[in-house]
N, CA, C and O atoms as a Tripos MOL2 file, in Angstrom:
@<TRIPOS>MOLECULE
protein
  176   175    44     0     0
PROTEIN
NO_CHARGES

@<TRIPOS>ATOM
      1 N           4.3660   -2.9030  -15.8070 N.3       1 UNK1
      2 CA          4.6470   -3.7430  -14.6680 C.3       1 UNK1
      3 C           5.5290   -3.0190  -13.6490 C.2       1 UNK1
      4 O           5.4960   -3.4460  -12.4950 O.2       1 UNK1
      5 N           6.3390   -1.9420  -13.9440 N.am      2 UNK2
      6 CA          7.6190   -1.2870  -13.5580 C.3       2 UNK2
      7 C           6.6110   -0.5750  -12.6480 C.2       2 UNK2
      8 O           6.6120   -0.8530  -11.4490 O.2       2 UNK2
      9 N           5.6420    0.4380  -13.2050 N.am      3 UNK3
     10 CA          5.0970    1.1920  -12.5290 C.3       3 UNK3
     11 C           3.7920    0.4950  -11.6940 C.2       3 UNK3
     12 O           3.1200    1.0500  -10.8240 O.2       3 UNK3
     13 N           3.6440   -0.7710  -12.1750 N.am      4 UNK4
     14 CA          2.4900   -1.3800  -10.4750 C.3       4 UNK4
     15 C           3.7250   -1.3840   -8.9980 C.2       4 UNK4
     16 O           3.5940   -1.0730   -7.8140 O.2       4 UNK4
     17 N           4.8550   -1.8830   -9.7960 N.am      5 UNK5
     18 CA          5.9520   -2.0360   -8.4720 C.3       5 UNK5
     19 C           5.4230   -0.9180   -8.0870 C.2       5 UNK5
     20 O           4.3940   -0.7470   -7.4320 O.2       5 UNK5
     21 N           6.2810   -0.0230   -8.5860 N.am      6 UNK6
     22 CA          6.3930    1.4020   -7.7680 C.3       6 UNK6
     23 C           5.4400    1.9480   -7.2060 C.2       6 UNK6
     24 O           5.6450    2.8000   -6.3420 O.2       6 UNK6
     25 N           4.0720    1.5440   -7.6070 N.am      7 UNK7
     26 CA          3.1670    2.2620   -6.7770 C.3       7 UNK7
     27 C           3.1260    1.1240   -5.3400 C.2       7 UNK7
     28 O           3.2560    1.3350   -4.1340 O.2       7 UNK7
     29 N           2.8390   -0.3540   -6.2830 N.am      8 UNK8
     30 CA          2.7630   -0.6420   -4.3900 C.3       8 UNK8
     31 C           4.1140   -0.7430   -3.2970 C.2       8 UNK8
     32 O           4.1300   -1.3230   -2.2110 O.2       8 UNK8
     33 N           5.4180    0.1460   -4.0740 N.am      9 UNK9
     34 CA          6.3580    0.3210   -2.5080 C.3       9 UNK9
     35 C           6.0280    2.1090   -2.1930 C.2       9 UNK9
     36 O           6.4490    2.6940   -1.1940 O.2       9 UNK9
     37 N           5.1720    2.7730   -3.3200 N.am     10 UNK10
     38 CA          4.7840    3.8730   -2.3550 C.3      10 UNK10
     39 C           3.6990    3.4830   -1.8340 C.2      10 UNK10
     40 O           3.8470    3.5460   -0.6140 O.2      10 UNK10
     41 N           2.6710    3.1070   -2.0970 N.am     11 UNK11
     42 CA          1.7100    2.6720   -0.6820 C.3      11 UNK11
     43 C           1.8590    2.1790    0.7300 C.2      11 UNK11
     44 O           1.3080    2.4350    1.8010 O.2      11 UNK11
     45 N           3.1980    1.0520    0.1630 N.am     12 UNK12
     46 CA          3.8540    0.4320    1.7480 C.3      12 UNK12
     47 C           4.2660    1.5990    2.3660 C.2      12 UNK12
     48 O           3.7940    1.8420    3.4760 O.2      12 UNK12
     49 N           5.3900    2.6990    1.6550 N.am     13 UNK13
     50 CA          5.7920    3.8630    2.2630 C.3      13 UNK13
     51 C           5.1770    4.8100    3.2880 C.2      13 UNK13
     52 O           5.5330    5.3740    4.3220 O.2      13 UNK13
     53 N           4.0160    4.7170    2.4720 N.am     14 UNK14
     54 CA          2.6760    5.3500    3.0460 C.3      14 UNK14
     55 C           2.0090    5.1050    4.0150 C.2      14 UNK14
     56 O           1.5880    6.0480    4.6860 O.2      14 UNK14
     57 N           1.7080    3.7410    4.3850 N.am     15 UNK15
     58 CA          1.7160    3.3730    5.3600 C.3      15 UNK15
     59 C           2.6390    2.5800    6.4430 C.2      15 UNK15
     60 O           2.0230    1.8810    7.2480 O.2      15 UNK15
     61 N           3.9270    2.6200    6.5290 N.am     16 UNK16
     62 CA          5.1800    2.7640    7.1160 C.3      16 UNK16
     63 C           4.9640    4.1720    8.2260 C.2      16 UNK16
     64 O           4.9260    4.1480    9.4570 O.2      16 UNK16
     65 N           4.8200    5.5890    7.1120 N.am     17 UNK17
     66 CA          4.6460    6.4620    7.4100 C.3      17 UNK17
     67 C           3.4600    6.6620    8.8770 C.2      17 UNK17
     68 O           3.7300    6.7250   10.0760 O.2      17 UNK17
     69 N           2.2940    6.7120    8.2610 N.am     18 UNK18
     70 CA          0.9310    6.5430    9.0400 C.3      18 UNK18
     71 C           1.1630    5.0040   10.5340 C.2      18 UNK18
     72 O           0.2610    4.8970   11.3650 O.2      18 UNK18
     73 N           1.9440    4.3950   10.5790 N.am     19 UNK19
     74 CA          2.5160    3.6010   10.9020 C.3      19 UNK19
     75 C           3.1870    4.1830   12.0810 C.2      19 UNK19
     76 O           2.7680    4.0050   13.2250 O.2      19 UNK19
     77 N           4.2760    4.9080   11.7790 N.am     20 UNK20
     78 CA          5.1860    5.5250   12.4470 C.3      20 UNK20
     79 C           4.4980    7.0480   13.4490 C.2      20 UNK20
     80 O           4.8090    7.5400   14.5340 O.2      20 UNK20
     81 N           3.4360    7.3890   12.3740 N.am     21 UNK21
     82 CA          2.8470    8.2270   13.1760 C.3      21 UNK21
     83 C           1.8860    7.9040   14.2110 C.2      21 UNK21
     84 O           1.3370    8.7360   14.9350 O.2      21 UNK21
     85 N           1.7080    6.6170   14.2430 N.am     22 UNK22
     86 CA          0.6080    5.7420   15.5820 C.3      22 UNK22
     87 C          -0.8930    5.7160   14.8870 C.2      22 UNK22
     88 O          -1.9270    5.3430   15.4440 O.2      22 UNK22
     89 N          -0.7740    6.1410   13.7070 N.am     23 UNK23
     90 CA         -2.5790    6.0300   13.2250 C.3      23 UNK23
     91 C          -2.3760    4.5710   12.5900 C.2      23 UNK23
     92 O          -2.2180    4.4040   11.3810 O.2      23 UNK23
     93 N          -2.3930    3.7130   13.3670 N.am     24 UNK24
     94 CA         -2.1130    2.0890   13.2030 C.3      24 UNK24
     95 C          -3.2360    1.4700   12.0010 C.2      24 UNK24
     96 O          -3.0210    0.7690   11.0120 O.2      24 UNK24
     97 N          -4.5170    2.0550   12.5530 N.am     25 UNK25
     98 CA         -6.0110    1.9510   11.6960 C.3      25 UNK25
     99 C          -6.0050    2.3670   10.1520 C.2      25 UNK25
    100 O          -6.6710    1.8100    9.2790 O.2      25 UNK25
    101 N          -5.0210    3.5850    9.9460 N.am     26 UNK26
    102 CA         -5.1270    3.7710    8.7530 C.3      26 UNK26
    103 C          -3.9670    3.0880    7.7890 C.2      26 UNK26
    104 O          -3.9220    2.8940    6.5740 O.2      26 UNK26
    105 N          -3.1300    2.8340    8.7760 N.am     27 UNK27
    106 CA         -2.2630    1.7990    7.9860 C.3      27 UNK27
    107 C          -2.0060    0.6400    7.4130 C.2      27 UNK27
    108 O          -1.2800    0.1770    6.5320 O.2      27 UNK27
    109 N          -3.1950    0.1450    8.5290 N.am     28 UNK28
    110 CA         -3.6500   -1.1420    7.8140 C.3      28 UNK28
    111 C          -4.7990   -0.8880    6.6520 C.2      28 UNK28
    112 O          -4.5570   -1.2280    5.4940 O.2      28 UNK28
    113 N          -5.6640   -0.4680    6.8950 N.am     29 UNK29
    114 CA         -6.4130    0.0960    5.7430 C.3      29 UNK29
    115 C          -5.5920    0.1240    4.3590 C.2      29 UNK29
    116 O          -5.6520   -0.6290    3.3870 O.2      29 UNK29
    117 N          -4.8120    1.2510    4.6130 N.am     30 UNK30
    118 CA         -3.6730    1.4320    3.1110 C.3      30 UNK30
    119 C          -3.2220    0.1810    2.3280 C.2      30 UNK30
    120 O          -3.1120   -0.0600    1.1260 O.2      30 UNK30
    121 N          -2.9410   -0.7210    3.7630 N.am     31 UNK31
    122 CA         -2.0360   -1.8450    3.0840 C.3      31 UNK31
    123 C          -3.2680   -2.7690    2.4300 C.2      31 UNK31
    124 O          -3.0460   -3.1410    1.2770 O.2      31 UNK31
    125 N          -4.5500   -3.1900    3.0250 N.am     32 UNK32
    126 CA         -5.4890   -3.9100    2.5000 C.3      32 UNK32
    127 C          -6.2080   -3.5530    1.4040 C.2      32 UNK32
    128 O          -6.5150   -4.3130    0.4860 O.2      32 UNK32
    129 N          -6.5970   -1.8890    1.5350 N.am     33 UNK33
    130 CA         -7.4300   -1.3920    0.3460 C.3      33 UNK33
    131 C          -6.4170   -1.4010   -1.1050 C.2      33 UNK33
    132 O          -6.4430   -2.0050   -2.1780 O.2      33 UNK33
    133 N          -5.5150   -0.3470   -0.4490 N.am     34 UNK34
    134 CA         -4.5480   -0.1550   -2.0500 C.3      34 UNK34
    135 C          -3.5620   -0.8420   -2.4010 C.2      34 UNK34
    136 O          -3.0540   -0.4470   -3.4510 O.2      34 UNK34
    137 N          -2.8730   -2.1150   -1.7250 N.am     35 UNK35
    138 CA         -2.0160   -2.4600   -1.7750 C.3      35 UNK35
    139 C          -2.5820   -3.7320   -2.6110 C.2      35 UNK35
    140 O          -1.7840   -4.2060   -3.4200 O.2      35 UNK35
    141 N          -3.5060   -4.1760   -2.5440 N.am     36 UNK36
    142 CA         -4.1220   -5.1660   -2.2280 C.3      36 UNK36
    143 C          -4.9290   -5.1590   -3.7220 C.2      36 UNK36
    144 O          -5.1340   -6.1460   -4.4280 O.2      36 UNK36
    145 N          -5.2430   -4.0470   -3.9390 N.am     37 UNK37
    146 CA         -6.0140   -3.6540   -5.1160 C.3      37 UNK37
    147 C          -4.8110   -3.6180   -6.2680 C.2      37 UNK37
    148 O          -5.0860   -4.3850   -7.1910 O.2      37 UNK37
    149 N          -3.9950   -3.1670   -6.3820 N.am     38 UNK38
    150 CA         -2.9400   -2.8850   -7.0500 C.3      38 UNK38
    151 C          -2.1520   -4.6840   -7.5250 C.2      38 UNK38
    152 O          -1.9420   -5.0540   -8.6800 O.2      38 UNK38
    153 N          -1.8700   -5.4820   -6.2800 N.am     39 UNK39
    154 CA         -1.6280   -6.6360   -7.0380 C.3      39 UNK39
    155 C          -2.6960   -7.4320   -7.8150 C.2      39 UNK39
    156 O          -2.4100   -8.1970   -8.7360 O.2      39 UNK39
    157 N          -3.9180   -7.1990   -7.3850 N.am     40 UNK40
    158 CA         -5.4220   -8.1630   -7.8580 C.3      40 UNK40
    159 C          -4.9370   -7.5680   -9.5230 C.2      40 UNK40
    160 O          -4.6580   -8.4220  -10.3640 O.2      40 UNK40
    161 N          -4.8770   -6.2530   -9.8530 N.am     41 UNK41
    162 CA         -4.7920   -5.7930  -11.0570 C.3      41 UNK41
    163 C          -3.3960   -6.0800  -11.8570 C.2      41 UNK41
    164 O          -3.3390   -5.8900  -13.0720 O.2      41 UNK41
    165 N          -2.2830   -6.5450  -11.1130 N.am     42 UNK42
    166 CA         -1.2300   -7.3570  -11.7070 C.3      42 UNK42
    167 C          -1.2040   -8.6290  -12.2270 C.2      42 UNK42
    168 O          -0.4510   -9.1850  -13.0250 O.2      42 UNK42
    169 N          -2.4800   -9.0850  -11.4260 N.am     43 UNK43
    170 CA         -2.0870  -10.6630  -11.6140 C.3      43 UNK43
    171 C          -3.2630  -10.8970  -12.9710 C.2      43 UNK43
    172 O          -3.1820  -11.5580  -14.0060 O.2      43 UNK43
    173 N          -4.2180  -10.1260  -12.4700 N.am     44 UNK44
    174 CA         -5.3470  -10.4610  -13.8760 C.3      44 UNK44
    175 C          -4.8810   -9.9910  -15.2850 C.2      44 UNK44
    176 O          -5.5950  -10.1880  -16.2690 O.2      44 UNK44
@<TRIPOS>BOND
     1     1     2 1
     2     2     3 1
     3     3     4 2
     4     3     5 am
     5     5     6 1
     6     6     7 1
     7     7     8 2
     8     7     9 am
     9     9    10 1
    10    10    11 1
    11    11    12 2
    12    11    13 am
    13    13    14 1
    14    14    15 1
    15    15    16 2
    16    15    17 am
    17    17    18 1
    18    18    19 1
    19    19    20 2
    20    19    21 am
    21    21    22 1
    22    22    23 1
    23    23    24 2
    24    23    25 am
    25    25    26 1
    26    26    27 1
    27    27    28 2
    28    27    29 am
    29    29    30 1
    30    30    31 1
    31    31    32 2
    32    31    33 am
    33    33    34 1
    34    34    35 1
    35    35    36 2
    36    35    37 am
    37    37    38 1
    38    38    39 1
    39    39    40 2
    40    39    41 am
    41    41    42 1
    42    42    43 1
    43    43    44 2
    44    43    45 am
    45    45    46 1
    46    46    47 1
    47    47    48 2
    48    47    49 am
    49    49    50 1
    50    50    51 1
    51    51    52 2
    52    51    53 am
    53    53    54 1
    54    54    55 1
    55    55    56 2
    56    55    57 am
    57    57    58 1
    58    58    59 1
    59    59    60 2
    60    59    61 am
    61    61    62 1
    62    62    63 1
    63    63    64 2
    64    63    65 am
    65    65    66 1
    66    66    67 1
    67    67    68 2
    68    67    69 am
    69    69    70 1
    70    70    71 1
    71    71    72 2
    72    71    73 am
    73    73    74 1
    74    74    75 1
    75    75    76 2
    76    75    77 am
    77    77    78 1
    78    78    79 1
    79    79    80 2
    80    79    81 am
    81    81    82 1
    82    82    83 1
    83    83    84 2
    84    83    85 am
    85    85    86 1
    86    86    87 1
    87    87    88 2
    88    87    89 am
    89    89    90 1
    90    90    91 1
    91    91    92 2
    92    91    93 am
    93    93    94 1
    94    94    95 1
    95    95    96 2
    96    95    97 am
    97    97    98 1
    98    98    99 1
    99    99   100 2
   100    99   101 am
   101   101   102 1
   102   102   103 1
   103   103   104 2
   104   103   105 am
   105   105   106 1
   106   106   107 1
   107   107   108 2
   108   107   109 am
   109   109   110 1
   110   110   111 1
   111   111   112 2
   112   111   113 am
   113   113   114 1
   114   114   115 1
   115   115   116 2
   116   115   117 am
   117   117   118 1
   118   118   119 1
   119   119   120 2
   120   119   121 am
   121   121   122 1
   122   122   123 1
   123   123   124 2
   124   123   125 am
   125   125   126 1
   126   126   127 1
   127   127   128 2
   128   127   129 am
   129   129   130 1
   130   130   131 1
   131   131   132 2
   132   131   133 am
   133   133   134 1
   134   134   135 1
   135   135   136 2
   136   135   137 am
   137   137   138 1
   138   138   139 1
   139   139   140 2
   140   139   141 am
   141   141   142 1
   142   142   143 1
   143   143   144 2
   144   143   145 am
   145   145   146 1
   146   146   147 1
   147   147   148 2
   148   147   149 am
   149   149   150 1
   150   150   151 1
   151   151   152 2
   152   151   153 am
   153   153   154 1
   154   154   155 1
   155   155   156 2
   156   155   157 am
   157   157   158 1
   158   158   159 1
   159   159   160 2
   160   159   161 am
   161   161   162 1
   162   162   163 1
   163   163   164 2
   164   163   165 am
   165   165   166 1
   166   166   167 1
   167   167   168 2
   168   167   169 am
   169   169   170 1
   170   170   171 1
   171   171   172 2
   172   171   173 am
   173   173   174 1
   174   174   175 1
   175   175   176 2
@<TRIPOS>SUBSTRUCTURE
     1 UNK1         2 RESIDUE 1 A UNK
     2 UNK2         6 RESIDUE 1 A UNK
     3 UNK3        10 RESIDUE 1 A UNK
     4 UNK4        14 RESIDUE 1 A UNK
     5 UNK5        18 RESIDUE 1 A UNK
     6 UNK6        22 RESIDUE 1 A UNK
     7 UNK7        26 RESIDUE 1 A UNK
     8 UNK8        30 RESIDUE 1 A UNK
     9 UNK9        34 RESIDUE 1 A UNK
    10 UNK10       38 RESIDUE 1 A UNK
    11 UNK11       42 RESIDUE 1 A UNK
    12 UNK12       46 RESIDUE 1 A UNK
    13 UNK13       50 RESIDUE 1 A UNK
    14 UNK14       54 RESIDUE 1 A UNK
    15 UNK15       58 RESIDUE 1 A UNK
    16 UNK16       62 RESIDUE 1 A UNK
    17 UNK17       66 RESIDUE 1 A UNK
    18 UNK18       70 RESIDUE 1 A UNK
    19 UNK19       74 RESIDUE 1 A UNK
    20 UNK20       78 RESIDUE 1 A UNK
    21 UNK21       82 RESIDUE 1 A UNK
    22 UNK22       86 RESIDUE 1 A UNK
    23 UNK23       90 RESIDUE 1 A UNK
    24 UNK24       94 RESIDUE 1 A UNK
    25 UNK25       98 RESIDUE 1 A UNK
    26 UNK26      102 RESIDUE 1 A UNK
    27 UNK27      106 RESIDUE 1 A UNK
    28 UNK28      110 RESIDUE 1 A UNK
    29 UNK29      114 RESIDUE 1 A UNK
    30 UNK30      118 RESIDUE 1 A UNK
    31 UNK31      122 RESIDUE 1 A UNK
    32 UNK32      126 RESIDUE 1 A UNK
    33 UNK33      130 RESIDUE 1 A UNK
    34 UNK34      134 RESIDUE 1 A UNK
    35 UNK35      138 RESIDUE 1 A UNK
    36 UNK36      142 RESIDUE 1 A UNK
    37 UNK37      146 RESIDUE 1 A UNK
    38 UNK38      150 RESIDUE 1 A UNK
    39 UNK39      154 RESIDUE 1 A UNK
    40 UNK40      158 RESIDUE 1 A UNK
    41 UNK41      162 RESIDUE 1 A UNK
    42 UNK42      166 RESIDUE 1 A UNK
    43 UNK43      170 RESIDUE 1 A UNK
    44 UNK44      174 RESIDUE 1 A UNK
């Protein structure tokens, strides 16, 4: 459980990052594809 956290605050990171760099498109991507995928697999 320790390590789903941690991956989804490096994904947020990740796209924070991509974020900050103006590629707005891929940041949302990050947050929907992997972020998104990562809790579906917490909760089941």
């Amino acid at each position: 459980m320790r390590v789903a956290l941690a991956l989804i605050a490096t994904m947020l990171s990740l796209a924070g990052i991509y974020g900050m760099l103006g590629v707005h498109v891929i940041a949302v991507f990050q947050l929907l594809i992997y972020v998104g995928a990562v809790m579906v697999f917490m909760v089941s």
